[in-house]
C-alpha atoms as one frame of an Amber mdcrd trajectory, in Angstrom:
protein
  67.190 134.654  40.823  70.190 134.375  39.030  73.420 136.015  39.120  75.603
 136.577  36.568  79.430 134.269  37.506  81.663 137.756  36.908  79.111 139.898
  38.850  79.614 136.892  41.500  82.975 137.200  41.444  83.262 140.798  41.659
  80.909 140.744  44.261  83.413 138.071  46.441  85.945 140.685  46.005  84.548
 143.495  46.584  83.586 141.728  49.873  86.980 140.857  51.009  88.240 143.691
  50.357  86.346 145.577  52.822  86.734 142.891  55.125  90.479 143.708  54.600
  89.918 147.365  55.023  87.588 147.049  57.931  89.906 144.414  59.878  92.404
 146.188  62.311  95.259 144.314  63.908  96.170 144.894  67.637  99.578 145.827
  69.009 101.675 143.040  70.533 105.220 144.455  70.541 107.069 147.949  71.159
 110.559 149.050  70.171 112.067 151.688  72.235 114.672 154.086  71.094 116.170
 156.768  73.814 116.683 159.795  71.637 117.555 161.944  75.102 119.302 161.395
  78.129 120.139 163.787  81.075 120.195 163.879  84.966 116.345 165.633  85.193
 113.106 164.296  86.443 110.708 164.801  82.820 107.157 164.179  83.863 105.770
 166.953  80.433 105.818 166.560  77.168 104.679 167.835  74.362 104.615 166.573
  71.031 104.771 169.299  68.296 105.013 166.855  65.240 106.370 163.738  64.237
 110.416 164.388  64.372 109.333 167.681  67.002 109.287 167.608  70.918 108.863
 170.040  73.425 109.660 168.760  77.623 109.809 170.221  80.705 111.642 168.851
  83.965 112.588 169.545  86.942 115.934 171.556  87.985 114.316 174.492  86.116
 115.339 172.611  82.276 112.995 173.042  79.628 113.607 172.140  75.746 112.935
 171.238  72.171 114.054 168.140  70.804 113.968 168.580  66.908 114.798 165.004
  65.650 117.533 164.163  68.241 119.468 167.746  68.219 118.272 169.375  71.775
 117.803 173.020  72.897 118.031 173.704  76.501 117.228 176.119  79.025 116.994
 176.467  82.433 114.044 178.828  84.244 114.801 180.845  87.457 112.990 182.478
  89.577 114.717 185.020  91.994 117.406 183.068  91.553 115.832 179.598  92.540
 115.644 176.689  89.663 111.512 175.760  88.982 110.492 172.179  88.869 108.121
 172.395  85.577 105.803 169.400  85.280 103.482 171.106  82.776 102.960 172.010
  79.456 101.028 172.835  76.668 100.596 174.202  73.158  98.611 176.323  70.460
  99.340 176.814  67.159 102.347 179.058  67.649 103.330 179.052  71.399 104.528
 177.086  73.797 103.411 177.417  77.394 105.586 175.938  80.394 104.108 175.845
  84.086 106.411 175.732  87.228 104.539 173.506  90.120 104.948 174.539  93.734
 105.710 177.728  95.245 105.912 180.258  92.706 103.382 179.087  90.262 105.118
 180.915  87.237 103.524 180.285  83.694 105.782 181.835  80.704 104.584 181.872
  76.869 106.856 181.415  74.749 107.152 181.476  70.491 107.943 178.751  68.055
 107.771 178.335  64.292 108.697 175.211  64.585 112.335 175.808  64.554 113.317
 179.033  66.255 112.276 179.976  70.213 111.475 184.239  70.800 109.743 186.370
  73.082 109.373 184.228  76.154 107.847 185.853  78.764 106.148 185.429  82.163
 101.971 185.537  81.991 100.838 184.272  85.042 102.221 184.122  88.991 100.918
 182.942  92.112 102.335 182.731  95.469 101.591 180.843  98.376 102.198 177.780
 100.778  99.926 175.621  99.234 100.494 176.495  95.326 100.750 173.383  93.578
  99.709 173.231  90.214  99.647 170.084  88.584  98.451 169.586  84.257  97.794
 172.605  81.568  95.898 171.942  77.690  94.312 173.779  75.184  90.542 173.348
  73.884  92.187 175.416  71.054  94.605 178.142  69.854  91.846 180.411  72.287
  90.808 178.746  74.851  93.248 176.826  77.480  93.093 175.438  81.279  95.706
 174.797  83.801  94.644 173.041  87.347  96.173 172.681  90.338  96.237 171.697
  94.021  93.678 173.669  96.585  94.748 176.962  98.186  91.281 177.349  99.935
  88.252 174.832  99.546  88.446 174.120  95.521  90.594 172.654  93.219  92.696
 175.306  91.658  91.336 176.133  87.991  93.236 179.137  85.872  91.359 179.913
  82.465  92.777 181.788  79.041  90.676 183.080  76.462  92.868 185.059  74.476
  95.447 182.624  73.192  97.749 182.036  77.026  98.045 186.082  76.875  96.362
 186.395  80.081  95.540 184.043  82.736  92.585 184.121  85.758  92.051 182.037
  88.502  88.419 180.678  88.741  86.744 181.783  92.095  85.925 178.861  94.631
  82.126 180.516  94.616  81.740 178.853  91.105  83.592 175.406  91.557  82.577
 172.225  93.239  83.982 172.000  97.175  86.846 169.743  97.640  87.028 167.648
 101.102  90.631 167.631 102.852  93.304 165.989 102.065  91.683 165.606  98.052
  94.332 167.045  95.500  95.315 166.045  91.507  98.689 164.548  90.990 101.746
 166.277  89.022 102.999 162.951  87.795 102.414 163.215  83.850 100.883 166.502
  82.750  97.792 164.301  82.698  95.599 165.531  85.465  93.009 167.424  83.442
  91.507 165.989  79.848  89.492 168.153  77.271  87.428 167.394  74.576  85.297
 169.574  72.497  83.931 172.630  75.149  84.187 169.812  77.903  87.000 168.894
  80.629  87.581 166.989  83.032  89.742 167.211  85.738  91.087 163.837  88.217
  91.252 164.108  91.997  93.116 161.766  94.525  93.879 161.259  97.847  91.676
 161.533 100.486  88.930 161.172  97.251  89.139 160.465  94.322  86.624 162.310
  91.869  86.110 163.639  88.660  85.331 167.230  87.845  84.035 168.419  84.488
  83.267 171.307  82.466  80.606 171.351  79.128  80.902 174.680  78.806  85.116
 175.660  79.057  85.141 176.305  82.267  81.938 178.291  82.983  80.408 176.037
  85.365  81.256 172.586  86.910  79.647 169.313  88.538  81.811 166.250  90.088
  81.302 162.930  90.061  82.660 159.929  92.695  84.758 157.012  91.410  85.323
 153.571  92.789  88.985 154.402  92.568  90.916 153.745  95.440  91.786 156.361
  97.738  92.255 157.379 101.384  95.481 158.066 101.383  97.968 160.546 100.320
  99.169 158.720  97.371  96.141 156.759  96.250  93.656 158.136  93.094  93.209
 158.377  89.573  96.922 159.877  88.324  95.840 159.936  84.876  92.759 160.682
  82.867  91.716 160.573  79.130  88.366 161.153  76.968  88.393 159.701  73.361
  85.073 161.878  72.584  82.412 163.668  74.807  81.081 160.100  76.248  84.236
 157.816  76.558  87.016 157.927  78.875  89.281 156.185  81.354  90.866 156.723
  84.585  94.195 155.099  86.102  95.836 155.502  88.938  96.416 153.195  92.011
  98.399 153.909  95.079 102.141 154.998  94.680 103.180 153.441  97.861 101.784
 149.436  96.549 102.522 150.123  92.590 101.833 146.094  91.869  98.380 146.484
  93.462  96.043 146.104  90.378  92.262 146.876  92.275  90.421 149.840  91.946
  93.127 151.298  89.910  91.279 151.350  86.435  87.998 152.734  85.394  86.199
 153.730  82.571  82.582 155.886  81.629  80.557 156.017  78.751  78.422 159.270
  79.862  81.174 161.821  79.909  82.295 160.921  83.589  78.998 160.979  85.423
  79.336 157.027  86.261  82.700 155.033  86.545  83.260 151.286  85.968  86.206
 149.527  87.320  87.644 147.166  84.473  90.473 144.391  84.564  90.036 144.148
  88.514  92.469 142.420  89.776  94.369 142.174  87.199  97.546 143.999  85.851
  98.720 146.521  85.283  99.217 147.640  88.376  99.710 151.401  89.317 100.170
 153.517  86.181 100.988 157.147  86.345  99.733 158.248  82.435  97.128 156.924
  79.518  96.447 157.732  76.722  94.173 156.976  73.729  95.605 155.647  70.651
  94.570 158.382  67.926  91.388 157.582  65.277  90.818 154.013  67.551  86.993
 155.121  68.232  87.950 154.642  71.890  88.991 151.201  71.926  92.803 150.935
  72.251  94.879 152.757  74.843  98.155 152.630  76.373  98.738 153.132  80.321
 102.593 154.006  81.199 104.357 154.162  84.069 107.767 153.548  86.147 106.451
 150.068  86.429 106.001 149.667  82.282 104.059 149.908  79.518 100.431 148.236
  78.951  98.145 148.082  76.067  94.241 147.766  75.635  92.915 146.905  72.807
  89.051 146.319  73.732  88.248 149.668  76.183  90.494 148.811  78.446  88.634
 145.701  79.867  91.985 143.505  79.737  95.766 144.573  79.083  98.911 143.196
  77.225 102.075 143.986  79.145 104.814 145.500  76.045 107.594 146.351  78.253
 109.057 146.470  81.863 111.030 149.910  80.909 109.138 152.585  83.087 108.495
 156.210  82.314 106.249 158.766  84.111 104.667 160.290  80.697 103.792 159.345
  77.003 102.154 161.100  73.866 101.156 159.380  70.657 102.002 161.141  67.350
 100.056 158.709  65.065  98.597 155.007  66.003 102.042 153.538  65.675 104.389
 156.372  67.463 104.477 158.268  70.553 107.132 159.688  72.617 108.176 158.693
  76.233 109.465 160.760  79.382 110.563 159.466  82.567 113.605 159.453  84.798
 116.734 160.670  83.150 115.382 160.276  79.446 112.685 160.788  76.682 112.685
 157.711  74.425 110.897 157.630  70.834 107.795 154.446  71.098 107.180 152.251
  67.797 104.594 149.910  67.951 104.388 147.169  65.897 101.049 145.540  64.836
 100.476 141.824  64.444
């Protein structure tokens, strides 16, 4: 057969072109620029667009960060300052979650500039109120999770846009065992994808609860992360899609122990499989995907530092030794950073 030399040519071209296209480089290198700094514990974040950021903290401060200009406020409740270590977003609100007891849960308005109309939506009281991660499916649909108060994990549904709240009975939710709780430590407790969720347990167990149906009805599913003790389990979880997701945790108390910290599924969180055993990172408190990576690259942060996966999270790159508690990615080359005493803008470079 013979081919015409230009057709050839073109043909070469055309072919390394799309190798071109089709070839994606991997992260090796982060720059980190603090763009706020304050005396609060910031363990939620928000990210309402690239130059926008919303954070909540403990000693009752909550905020906006619009390029590096801040508005603060602090939230009372008869007359006591809320430690806030969740939050969460729809297309014109801004919802901010107080942890122990009161559970308070205000709404408030943005247009992207200007705050109005806060108000309260939601309170609980009680010894063991904890609640610990809040996200939207969508601008309807939203879930907040907490800490038991009797034999489940606490689950509090919207349907109606944050406007009203309601607790989930315990007659419709998996049991929990004692001593088995979710961890406040980066808004990160709870993942959602499509009409799924799935919510990370720790301590005494550590499990994974899910949703297929926003909230309707649940299963769980064991882990091989390590647990046993108050501050062992999964701290973090993340779904790229309805199969794929990863778990990280470890055990606060030993942060540079790097087994059974690190797990991922490919059947939406029915079966876990630990990855880089032995190997670091260590503890980690948050991960996240990398947005449009089809599941492959993450990063895991935490007061230890910051790690990236390229491959599914089967081996890690260490980027920095700066620790934060929290992270959320804007595009696949920015996110934003929380941790003690600052929120810090990420860049990563690409080699």
């Amino acid at each position: 057969m013979k081919i015409h030399f230009a057709a050839f040519i073109l043909l070469l071209f055309l072919v390394s072109c799309n190798q071109k296209e089709n070839k994606k480089t991997s992260i090796n290198d982060v720059k980190i620029e603090t763009i706020y700094e304050d005396s609060i514990s910031i363990r939620a974040i928000e990210v309402w667009n690239d130059s926008t950021l919303w954070f909540a903290s403990d000693q009752g401060k909550f905020g906006v960060l619009i390029g590096k200009t801040p508005k603060i406020a602090q939230l009372r409740y008869n007359d006591s300052l809320l430690t806030l270590r969740s939050i969460a977003k729809t297309e014109s609100s801004i919802f901010i979650l107080s942890s122990g007891n009161p559970a308070v849960l205000y709404k408030t308005y943005f247009d992207g500039n200007e705050v109005s109309l806060m108000s309260d939506v939601y309170l609980e009281e009680g010894e063991k109120v904890f609640y610990d991660s809040m996200v939207f499916w969508d601008d309807l649909n939203g879930i907040a999770i907490g800490d038991p108060t009797e034999n489940c994990m606490s689950v509090l549904i919207t349907t109606n846009s944050g406007l009203t709240w309601k607790k989930i009975s315990c007659e419709s939710m998996p049991k929990t065992v004692d001593g088995e709780a979710a961890f406040a430590a980066s808004n990160t407790s709870v993942s959602v994808f499509g009409n799924h969720a799935w919510i990370a347990s720790g301590g005494k167990i550590a499990r994974v609860f899910h949703t297929a149906d926003l909230g309707k009805t649940w299963e769980v599913f064991d882990t091989p992360i390590i647990s046993g003790e108050s501050m062992t389990g999964i701290y973090s979880i993340a779904f790229a899609d309805e199969k794929n997701g990863i778990i990280f945790g470890g055990n606060w108390d030993a942060k540079q122990n790097n087994t059974g910290n690190k797990a991922v599924t490919k059947d939406g969180g029915k079966t876990w499989r630990l990855v880089s055993e032995g190997k670091n990172p260590g503890y980690r408190s948050c991960v996240q995907f990398l947005p449009n990576s089809k599941g492959k690259e993450m990063v895991a942060i935490g007061s230890e530092g910051i790690d990236y996966s390229a491959d599914g999270g089967e081996t890690w790159k260490n980027l920095s030794s700066e620790g934060f508690y929290t992270l959320r990615f804007v595009n696949d080359s920015l996110a934003f950073a929380a941790g003690k005493g600052r929120i810090s803008k990420l860049i990563f470079k690409r080699e």
